[in-house]
Every structure is written in structure tokens, then in C-alpha cells.
N, C-alpha and C positions, 0 to 999 in steps of 0.2 A: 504494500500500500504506500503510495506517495502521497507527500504533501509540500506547501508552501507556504511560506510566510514575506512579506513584503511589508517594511516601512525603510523608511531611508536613516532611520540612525539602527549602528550597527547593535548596540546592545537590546536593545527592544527587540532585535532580529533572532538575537540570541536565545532572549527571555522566552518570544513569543515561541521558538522551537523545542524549548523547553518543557513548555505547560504539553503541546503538541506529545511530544515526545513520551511523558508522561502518563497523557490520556488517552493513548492508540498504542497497542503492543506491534514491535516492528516496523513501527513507521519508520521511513524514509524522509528526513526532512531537508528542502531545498531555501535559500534565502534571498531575496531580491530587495535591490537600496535603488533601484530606479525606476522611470517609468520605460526608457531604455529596455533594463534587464527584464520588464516585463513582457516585452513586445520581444524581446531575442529568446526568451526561456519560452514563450508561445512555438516557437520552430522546432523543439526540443522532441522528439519520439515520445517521451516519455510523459505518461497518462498521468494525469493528477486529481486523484479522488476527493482532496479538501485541501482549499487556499485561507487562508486566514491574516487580516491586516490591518493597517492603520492609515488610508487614504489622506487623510488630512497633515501627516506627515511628510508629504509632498508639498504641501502651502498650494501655492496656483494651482498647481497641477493635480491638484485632487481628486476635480471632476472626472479631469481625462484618465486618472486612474480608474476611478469607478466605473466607468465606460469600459476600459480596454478588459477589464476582470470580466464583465460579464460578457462582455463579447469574443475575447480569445479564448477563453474555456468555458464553454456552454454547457459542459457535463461535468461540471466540477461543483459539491456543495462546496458555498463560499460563507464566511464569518468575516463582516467590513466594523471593525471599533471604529464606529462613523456617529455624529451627533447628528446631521440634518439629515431628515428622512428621506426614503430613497421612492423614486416616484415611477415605480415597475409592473405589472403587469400579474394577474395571478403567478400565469408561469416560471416566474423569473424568483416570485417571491416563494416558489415553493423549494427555492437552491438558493437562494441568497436572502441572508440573517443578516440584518443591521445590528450593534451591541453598544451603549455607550461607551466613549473612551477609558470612562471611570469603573467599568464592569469588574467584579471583585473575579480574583485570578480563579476561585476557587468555581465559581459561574459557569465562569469560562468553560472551564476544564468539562465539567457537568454537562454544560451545553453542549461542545467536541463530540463527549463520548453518546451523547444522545443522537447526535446526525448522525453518525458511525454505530448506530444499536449496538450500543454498549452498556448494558445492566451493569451498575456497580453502586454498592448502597456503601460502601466503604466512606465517600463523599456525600454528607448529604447534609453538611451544616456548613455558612460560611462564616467567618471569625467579621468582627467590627472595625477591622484596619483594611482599607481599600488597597487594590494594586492599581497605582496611579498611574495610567497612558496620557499623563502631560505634555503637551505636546511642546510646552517651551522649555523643556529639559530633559534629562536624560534618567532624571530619579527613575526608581522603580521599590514599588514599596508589598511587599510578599502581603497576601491575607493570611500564610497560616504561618505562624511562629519557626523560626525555622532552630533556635536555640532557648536554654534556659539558661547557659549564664554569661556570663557579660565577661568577654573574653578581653584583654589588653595587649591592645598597641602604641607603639610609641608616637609618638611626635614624628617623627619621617615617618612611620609608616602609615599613620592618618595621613600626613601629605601626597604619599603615593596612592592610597587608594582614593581621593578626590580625583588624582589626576585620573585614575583606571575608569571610574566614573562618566568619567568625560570621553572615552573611548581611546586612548592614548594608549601605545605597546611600550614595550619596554625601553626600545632607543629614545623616544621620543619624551619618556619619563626622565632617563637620565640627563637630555640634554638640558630639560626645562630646570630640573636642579640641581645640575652641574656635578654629577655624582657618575661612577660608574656603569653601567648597562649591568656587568656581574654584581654589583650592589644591589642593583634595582630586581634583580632574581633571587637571590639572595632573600631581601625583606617579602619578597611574593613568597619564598618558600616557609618563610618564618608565618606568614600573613595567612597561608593557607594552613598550616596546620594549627593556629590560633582559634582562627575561626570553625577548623573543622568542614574544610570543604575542599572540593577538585578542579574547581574550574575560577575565572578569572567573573564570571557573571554570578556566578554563586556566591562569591566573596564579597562583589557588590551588594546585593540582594542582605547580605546577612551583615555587613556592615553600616550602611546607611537606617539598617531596621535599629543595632546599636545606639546610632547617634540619635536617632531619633525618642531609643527610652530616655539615654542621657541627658538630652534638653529638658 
């Protein structure tokens, strides 16, 4: 089973293949930052059973996103994190789900595995902290707790994970604070087993949910 996900900042791309990932056993997940990559991944052999995205993360270009999703794959159920409703036809509405931006992650997930007839009662409460699809930043805020305790980092290392935040790799962290690349792996490897995670969006996700008990 394939799938897609599309908004133009890369961590949302990440995220959104995550929840994906999560809510479909063996998914195959593909990621798209353009309207470009949208119209070039259309020429692609490969069938895509459910596209999932953020239109509005394109700014101008939103419409023409909305447009090209439902018209380059006609057989694809689609989920658009879209606020202004979409002005379609039965048919169209029976494969394409409008969601708000602000749709709690755990929703989401719920919603996914219900296009894809997926019983699972495992999920069936959503927590009171939203997963925020902000469109004027890059936050990302989990609905379900992902720790119980409050792990510590230091002063650089709070500094590099705003810059991680921001979608910045590791050369690009070093250069911004004048510190090694092997430094800057280094504090990701300390970073990651503080927080207890694998990946570079995980860390996010479970740092930012940090700072935000902390304030």
C-alpha cells in the first residue's frame, strides 16, 4: 500500500508520514515540498491508495494544489488539513476529506485508519493538547504525551534543537554557531538518548512538548 504526504516544510512532511506510518501497517510512504513534485510524482507508475496534506502551506499556491490532488489522482482517498471548505461535487466528496489545520494528531490517525477499514479501539480517546498544523511555523505539538519525565539538556543543546526545529542539518547547525559538525552529532547523540528517541523529528516533537511544560 502506498501513500503520500505533501506540505512544503520538510518537518510537517516528516511528522505527517509518521502518524501515516503509524496508522497503516506497511505503508509505503512518499513526501512532496512542491507543487512541482506534485505534478512530477503524478508521472510516477506507482498507485497511491491515500494522499494526505496541508494545501495552504503552499501560501498562493494553495488552490492550484487543491486542484492538481484531485485531478492527478482520481483514485486516491485524499485527507486536505484545509480550513476553507472545499466546493466539490458528491463524487469527489466521497474520496476527498477536508480536516482543520488544528485536527488533534490522535483524529487524524482515527480518521486514516477508518478510510483504510481499519478497526482498532486501541485509539479511541484524544488527550487536551492539540497537534498544531501552524502554518506560520514549524512547531509541532504531539496530542498524546510522548514522556513522563523531564529529561535535561544543556544550554547548547536547547540551542541546537531550536535550530533542528527550524529544519536545519547538521552543517548548517555548526556553521550558525561556529562549533564543529562532529560537535553538532555528538550533542544529537547525547540529545537523542536524553530524550529517548530515534529520529531527528521525534526529538523535536518531545522537546518542544518539554519547553512547553517548562513555561
Amino acid at each position: 500500500m502506498h501513500a503520500m504526504v505533501f506540505d512544503s516544510r520538510e518537518l510537517m512532511r516528516q511528522t505527517l508520514g509518521s502518524i501515516l506510518s503509524s496508522s497503516v501497517p506497511c505503508l509505503k510512504v512518499s513526501g512532496i515540498g512542491s507543487v512541482g513534485g506534485l505534478i512530477k510524482q503524478s508521472l510516477d507508475p506507482v498507485y497511491y491508495d491515500l494522499i494526505v496534506g496541508s494545501p495552504a502551506s503552499f501560501g498562493s499556491e494553495s488552490g492550484t494544489c487543491v486542484a492538481l490532488v484531485k485531478r492527478l489522482y482520481p483514485d486516491a482517498k485524499v485527507v486536505l488539513l484545509h480550513d476553507e471548505p472545499l466546493d466539490d461535487d458528491e463524487e469527489t466528496r466521497a474520496r476527498v476529506t477536508a480536516l482543520p489545520t488544528t485536527v488533534g494528531a490522535l483524529s487524524l490517525k482515527n480518521h486514516i485508519k477508518r478510510l483504510v477499514n481499519i478497526d482498532d479501539d486501541e485509539d479511541n480517546e484524544e488527550t487536551s493538547q492539540p497537534f498544531s498544523f501552524d502554518l506560520g511555523s514549524e512547531t509541532v505539538r504531539p496530542a498524546v504525551p510522548m514522556y513522563r519525565s523531564r529529561p535535561h539538556l544543556s544550554k547548547r543543546q536547547r540551542q541546537i534543537m531550536v535550530l533542528v526545529a527550524s529544519g536545519l542539518g547538521n552543517i548548517e547547525i555548526s556553521e550558525r554557531l561556529g562549533i564543529a559538525e562532529g560537535t553538532v552529532k555528538s550533542h544529537m547523540h547525547t540529545i537523542f538518548r536524553a530524550l529517548n528517541v530515534r529520529s531527528r523529528t521525534q526529538a523535536v516533537i518531545k522537546y518542544q512538548k518539554l519547553s512547553e511544560e517548562l513555561n
